[in-house]
C-alpha positions as CSV (number, residue, x, y, z in Angstrom):
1,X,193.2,223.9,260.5
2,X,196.1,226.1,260.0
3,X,198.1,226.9,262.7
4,X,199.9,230.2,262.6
5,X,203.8,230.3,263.4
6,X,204.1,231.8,267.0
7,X,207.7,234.2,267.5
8,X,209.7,232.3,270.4
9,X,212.9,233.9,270.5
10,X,214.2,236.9,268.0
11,X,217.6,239.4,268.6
12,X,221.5,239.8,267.7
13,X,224.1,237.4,267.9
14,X,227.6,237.7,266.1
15,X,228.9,234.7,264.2
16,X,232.0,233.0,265.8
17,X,234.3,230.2,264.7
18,X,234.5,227.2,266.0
19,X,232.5,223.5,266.3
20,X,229.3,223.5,267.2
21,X,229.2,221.1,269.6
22,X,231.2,223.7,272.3
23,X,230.0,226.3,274.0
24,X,230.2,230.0,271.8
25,X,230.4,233.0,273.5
26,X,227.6,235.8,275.2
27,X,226.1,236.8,272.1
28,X,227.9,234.2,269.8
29,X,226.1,231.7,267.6
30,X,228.7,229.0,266.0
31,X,227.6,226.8,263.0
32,X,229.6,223.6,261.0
33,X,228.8,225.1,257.7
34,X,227.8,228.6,256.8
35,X,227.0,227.9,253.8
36,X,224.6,224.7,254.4
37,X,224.2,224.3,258.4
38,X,224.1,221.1,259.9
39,X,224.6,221.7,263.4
40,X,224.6,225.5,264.9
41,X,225.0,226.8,268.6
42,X,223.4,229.1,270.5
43,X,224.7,231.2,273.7
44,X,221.5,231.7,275.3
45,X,222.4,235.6,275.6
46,X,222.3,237.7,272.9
47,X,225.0,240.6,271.5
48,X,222.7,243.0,273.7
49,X,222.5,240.8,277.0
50,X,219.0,239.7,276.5
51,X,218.4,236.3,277.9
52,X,216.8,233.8,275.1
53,X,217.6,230.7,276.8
54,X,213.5,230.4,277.5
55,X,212.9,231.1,274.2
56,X,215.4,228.5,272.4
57,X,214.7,225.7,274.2
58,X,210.5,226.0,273.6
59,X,211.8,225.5,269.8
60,X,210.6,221.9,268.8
61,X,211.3,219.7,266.2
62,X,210.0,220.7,262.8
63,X,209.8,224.8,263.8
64,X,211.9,227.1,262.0
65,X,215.0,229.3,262.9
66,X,215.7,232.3,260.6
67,X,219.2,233.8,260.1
68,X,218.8,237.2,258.7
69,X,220.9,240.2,257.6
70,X,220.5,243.5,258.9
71,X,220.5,245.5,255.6
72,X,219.2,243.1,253.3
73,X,216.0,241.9,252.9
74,X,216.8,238.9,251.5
75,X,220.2,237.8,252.5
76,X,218.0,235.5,255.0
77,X,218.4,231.6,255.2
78,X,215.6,229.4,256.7
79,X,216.3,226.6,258.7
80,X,214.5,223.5,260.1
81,X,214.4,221.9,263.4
82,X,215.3,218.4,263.7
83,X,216.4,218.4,267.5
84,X,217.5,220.5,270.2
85,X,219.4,220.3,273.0
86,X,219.5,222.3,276.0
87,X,223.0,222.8,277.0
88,X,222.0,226.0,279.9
89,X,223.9,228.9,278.6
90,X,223.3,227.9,274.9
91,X,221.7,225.3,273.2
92,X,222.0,223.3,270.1
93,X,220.3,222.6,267.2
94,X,220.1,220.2,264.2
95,X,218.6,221.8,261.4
96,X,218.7,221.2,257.7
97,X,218.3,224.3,255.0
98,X,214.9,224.9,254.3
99,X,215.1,228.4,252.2
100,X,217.3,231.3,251.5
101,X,217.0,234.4,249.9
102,X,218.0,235.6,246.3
103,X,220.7,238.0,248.0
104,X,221.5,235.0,250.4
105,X,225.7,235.3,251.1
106,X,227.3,232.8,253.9
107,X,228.1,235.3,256.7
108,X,231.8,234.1,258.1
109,X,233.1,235.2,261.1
110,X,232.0,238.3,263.4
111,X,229.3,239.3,261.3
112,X,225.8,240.1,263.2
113,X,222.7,238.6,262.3
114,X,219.3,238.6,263.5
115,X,217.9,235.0,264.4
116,X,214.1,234.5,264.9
117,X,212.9,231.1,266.0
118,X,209.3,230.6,264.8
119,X,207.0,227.5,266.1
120,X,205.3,226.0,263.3
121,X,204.2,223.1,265.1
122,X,201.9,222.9,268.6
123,X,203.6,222.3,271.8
124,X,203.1,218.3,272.8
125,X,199.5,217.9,274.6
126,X,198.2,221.2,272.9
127,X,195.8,221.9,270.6
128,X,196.9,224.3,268.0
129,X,196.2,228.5,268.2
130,X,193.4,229.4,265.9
131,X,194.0,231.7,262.9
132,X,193.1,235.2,263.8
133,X,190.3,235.3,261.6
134,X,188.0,232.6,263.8
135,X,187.8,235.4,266.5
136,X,185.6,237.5,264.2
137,X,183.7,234.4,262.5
138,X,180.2,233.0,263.0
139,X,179.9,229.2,264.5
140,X,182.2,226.8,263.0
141,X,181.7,223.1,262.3
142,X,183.8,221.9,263.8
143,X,183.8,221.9,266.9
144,X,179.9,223.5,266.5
145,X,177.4,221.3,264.8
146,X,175.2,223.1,262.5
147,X,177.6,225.6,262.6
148,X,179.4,227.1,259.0
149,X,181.2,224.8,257.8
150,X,184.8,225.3,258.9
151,X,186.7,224.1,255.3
152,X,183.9,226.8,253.8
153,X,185.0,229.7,256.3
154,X,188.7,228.8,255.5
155,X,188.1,229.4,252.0
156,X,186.6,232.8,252.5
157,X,189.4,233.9,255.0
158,X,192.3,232.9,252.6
159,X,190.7,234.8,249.8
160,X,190.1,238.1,251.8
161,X,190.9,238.1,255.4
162,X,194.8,239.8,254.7
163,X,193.1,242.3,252.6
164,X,190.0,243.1,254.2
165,X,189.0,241.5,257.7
166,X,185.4,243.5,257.7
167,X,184.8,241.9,254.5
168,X,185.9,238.5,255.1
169,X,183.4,238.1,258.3
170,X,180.9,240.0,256.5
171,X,181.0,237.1,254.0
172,X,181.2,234.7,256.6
173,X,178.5,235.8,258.6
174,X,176.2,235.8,255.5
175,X,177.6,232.3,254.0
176,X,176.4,231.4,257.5
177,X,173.1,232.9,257.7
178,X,172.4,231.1,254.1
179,X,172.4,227.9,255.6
180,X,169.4,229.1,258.6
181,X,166.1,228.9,258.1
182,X,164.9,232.6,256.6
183,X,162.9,233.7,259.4
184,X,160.0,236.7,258.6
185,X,160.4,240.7,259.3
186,X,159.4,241.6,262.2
187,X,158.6,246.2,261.9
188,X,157.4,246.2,265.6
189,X,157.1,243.9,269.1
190,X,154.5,244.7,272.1
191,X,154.9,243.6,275.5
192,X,151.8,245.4,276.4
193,X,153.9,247.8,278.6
194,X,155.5,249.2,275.6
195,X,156.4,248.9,272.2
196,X,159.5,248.9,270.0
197,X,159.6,249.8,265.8
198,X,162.2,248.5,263.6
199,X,162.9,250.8,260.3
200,X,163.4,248.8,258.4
201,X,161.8,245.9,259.5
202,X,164.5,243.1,260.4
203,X,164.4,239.6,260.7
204,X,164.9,238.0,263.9
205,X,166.3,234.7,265.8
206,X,169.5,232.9,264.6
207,X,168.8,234.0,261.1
208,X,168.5,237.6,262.2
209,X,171.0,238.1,264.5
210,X,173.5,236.6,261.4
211,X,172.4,239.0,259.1
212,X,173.3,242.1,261.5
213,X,176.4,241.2,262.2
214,X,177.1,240.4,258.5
215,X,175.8,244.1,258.2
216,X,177.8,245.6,260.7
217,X,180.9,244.4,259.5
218,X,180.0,245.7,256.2
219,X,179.2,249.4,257.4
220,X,183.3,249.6,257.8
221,X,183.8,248.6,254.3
222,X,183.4,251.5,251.3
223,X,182.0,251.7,247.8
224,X,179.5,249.6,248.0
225,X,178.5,246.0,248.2
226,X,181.5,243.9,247.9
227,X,182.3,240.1,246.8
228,X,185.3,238.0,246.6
229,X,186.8,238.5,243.6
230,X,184.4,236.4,240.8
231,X,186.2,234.8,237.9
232,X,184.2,233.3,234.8
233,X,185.0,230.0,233.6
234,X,186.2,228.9,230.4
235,X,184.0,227.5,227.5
236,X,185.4,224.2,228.3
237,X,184.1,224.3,231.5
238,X,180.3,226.3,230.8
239,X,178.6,224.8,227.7
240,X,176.8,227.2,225.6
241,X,172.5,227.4,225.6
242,X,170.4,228.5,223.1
243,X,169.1,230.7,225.6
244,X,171.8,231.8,227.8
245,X,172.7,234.8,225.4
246,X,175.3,236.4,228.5
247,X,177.4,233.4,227.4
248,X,177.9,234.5,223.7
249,X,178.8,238.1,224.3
250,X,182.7,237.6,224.6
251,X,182.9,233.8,223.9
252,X,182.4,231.4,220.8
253,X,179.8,228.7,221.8
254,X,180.7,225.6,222.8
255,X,181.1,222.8,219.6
């Protein structure tokens, strides 16, 4: 499962000299190398007197701290947590550079950047957050047995769910109902005290109730029905049959 990064801590702090391993300033932030960090501090306030302290020291080994410019995109550098220490009114950090951007310049001395700490990994004793996508799917496998299998419903989400979350549980509600039993049409039910008419007729139970939903998600989607996008394999990979003459419209049959 693929846990999404979580935002712990994110505002202005001004670059300062000095070793890391004193105290910087109210809204300083003091690193060994600008260039390639080893060690950078953190005062626990920022340049606008926001208290982070709560945020920095949730930040765990293996999460990732993001030093960004203001005007520029991608004057960013990305670095990873290998320890913390909680120093009360700033806190320390190992890291090592992970990533930096093509427009990536070493900012010196009182030069204000924005620093986001993002958790990448679960806090100790937690499971990990769901991806946003499993609040709209059908039963997963795991932790539901029977349910869709949860590698299958991945696969789906990563091809669609950024573009198109209607589609992406439309497609996982009917990858789902594929694996129920078909149950039959039902175009009316009597309890004897009255009676109720489906039009069209609509199956019902597990099977049925997966097929609406897959529906319903679909009636906020346009143009039609709607698939993953479908790619055709290469001759290599699809020999050619006397009688599969779709095959030798575009390609040369197989040797």
């Amino acid at each position: 499962m693929t846990t999404p990064p979580v935002l712990l801590a994110s505002g202005y702090w001004d670059t300062q000299t000095g070793a890391p391993d004193s105290a910087p300033g109210a809204g300083k932030y003091r690193a060994d190398n600008w260039t390639v960090p080893a060690l950078v501090a953190i005062a626990a306030l920022d340049s606008d007197g926001y208290d982070r302290h709560a945020g920095l020291i949730a930040i765990l080994a293996g999460d990732t701290l993001f030093e960004l410019a203001a005007n520029d995109s991608q004057n960013y550098q990305a670095w990873t947590v290998a320890t913390v220490t909680d120093q009360g009114s700033w806190v320390q950090f190992a890291v090592s550079v992970a990533d930096q951007g093509s427009t990536f310049t070493p900012p010196g001395a009182n030069q204000s950047r924005l620093l986001q700490a993002l958790q990448v990994a679960p806090p100790p004793g937690e499971p990990p957050a769901a991806p946003p996508w499993v609040a709209w799917a059908p039963p997963l496998d795991p932790p539901t047995s029977g349910g869709l299998p949860y590698g299958q419903a991945s696969a789906i989400a990563d091809q669609c769910w950024m573009s198109s979350p209607h589609l992406c549980a439309a497609l996982q509600w009917e990858a789902y109902a594929a694996t129920l039993p078909p149950t039959p049409a039902v175009s009316a039910v009597s309890t004897g005290a009255q009676s109720v008419a489906y039009s069209p007729a609509a199956p019902t139970g597990s099977y049925g109730l997966a097929i609406q939903r897959a529906e319903w998600h679909r009636s906020f989607l346009t143009g039609g029905l709607v698939s993953v996008p479908l790619v055709k394999a290469p001759p290599t990979y699809v020999p050619a049959l006397p009688w599969s003459s779709w095959w030798t419209v575009d390609q040369e049959p197989a040797p």
